[in-house]
N, C-alpha and C positions, 0 to 999 in steps of 0.2 A: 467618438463611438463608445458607446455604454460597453462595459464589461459583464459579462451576463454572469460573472461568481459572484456580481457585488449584488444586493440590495438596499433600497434604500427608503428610513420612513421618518417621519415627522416626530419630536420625542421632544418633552419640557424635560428640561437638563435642569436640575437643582443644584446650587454648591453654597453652602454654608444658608447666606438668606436671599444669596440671588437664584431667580428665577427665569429661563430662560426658552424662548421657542423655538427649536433650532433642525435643522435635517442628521441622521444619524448614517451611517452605512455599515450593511448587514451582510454577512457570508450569505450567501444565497444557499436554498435547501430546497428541491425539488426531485420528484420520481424519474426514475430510468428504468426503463422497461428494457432490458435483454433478451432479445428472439433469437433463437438458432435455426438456423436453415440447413439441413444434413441429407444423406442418398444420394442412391443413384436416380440417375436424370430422370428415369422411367418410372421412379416414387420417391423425390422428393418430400421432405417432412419438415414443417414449421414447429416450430418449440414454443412457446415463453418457458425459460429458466428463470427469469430472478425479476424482481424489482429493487430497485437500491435507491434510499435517499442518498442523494449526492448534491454537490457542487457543480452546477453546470460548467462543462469545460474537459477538453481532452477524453470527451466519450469514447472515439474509440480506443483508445489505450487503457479505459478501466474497464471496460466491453471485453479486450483481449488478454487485458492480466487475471480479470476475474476468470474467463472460463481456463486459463494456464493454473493458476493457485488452485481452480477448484478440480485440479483433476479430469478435466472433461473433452481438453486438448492437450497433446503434445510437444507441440510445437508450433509457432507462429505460421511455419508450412502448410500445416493442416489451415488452415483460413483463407478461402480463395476470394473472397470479394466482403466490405463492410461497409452498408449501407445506414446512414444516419440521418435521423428527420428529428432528434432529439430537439433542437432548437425551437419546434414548432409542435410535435406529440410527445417529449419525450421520449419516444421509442429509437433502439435502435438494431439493425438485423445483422447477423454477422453469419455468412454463406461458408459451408464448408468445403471440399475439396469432396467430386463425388469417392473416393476408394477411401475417407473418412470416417471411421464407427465413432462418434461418441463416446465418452465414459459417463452418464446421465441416472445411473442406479442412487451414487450418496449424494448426487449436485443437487437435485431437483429441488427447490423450495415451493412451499405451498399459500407464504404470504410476503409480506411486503417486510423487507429488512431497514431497519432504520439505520441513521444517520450515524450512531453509539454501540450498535452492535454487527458483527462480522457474522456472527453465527443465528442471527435471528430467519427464522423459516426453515432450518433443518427439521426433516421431518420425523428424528428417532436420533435418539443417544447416539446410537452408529456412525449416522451420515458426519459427526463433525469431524470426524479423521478421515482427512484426505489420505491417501496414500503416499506416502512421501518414498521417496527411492535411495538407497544411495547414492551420492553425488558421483559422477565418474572419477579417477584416476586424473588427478592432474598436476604440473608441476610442484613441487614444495612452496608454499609462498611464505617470505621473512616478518618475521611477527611485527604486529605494527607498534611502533613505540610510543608509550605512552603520553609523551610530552606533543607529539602529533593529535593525540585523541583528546588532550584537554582544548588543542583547538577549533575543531570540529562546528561544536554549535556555535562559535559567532561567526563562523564564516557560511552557516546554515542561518541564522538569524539576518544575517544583510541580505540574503538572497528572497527574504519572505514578505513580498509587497504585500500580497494578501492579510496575513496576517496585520500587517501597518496597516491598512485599511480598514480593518474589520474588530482586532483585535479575537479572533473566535473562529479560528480555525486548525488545522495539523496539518504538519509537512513530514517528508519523507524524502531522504535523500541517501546519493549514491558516491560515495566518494574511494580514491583509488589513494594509493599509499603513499603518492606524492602529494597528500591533502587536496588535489586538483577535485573538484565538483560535480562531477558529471551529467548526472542528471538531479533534478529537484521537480516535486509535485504537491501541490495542497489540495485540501480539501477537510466538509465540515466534518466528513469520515474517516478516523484515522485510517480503516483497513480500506477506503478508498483509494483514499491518498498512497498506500502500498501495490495495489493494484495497477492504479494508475501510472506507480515509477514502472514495473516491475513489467507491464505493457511495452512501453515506452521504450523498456533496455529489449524487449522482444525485439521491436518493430526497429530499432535503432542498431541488432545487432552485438550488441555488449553480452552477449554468453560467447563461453560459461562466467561463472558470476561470484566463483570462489574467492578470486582476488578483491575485490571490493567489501565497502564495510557499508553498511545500513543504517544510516541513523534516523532514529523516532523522536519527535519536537516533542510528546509527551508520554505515557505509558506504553510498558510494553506488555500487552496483554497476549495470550495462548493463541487466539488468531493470525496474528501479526508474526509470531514466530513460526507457525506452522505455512501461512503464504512463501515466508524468505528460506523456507528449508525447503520448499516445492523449488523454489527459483536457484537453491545450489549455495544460499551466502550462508557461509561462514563465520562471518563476524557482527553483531546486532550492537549498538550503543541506542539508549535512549537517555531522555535528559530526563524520564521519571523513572519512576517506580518498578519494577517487574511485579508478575500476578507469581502465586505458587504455580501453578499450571506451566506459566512461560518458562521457569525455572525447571521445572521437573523435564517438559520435554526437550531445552535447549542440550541438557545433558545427554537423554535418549539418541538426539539428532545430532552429536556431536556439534554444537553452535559455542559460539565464544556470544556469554550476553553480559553486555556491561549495564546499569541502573543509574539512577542519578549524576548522571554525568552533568556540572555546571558548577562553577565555582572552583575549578582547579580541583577537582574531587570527582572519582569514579570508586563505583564498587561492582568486583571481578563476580560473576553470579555461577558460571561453567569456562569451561576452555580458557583457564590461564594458560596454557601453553601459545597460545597465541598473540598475547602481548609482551611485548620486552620490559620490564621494568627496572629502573637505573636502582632506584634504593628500594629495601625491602628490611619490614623489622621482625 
């Protein structure tokens, strides 16, 4: 059975002075079209919110993380039925619960968001802050210790077929303070691929979401922090880089964001209170 993330095309492979005709395999990149279905029974209302390049696969989970990140749901409760023909149109419809309002003022986008950007189709400087809440009141949780956290990405790297197949694409994963895995999701879109986890812990029940840490397979840019402060996490490791923005707001949002995590190396970016660290110079 074909994997519908993978593509695949014909490529002469050069190395040194050999020349070679060979088959290549490609992260797949195609449109999703997001429609909301909302109202009461007596005026029902169809939406398009969003188009998103994506990685085909696990549509409704990036269908219901997107509209949870973006402000426009609640909770997975509000979502009474999700109907999906993406395989076939792309599209996919996702029905509310009729005593359902929308939040649909800063979601709305007016074109097509690519594969590399989170925030492309905001329609004003405004729309790109979502409202984020305070997270509730929940137990103290024990800071995670840092010798845990240098293990993290290999044990997110064996889990990434995709990427072994493709070599070109982002993962996103959920792990709990016994290093245990929870969930993991790729895609050619890193903020997909966030969406997609962050669905996923909806539909599966994992909130709230303070206890767990979030790690990012490549940068962590302003979007990516702002989706996992809508979802309650606490704690963010990427194995790249942070943007200024991701930094500025992790502190706003009270976020622990860690940077270049690889190579038995982390740098603490906000919230060192939250990791344990054995030595310190």
């Amino acid at each position: 059975m074909l994997n519908p993330a993978i593509s695949y095309t014909r490529i002469t492979r050069v190395q040194d002075t050999i020349v070679t005709a060979t088959e290549d395999a490609l992260a797949a990149e195609e449109p999703l079209e997001i429609q909301l279905i909302y109202g009461p029974l007596t005026d029902r209302q169809q939406q398009s919110i969003s188009v998103t390049m994506r990685t085909p696969g696990q549509d409704p989970e990036l269908a219901t993380g997107f509209l949870y990140t973006e402000g426009i749901i609640r909770s997975e409760k509000d979502i009474k039925a999700i109907c999906s023909d993406s395989d076939i149109t792309n599209t996919i419809q996702v029905s509310l619960h009729e005593h359902v309002i929308p939040v649909l003022k800063t979601a709305q986008r007016n074109f097509v968001s690519n594969s590399g950007c989170g925030m492309c189709g905001k329609t004003d400087l405004s729309a790109i802050y979502t409202p984020v809440e305070p997270s509730a009141s929940a137990q103290p949780v024990p800071a995670w210790p840092a010798e845990l956290i240098h293990r993290l990405p290999d044990l997110l790297r064996h889990q990434q077929q995709l990427f072994d197949d493709t070599g070109g694409i982002h993962a996103a994963a959920l792990f709990d303070q016994s290093s245990t895995l929870l969930l993991m999701r790729e895609d050619i879109g890193r903020h997909n691929a966030v969406d997609k986890l962050i669905g996923a812990a909806l539909q599966q029940q994992l909130f709230p979401m303070q206890s767990y840490l979030l790690l990012l397979s490549g940068r962590a840019g302003f979007e990516l922090i702002q989706k996992a402060a809508m979802a309650g996490i606490k704690v963010i490791a990427a194995v790249g880089a942070p943007s200024g923005m991701a930094v500025k707001m992790a502190h706003e949002w009270d976020i622990t964001l860690i940077g270049f995590l690889r190579q038995q190396r982390f740098n603490i970016y906000s919230g060192e209170h939250r990791i344990a660290l054995t030595h310190q110079k």
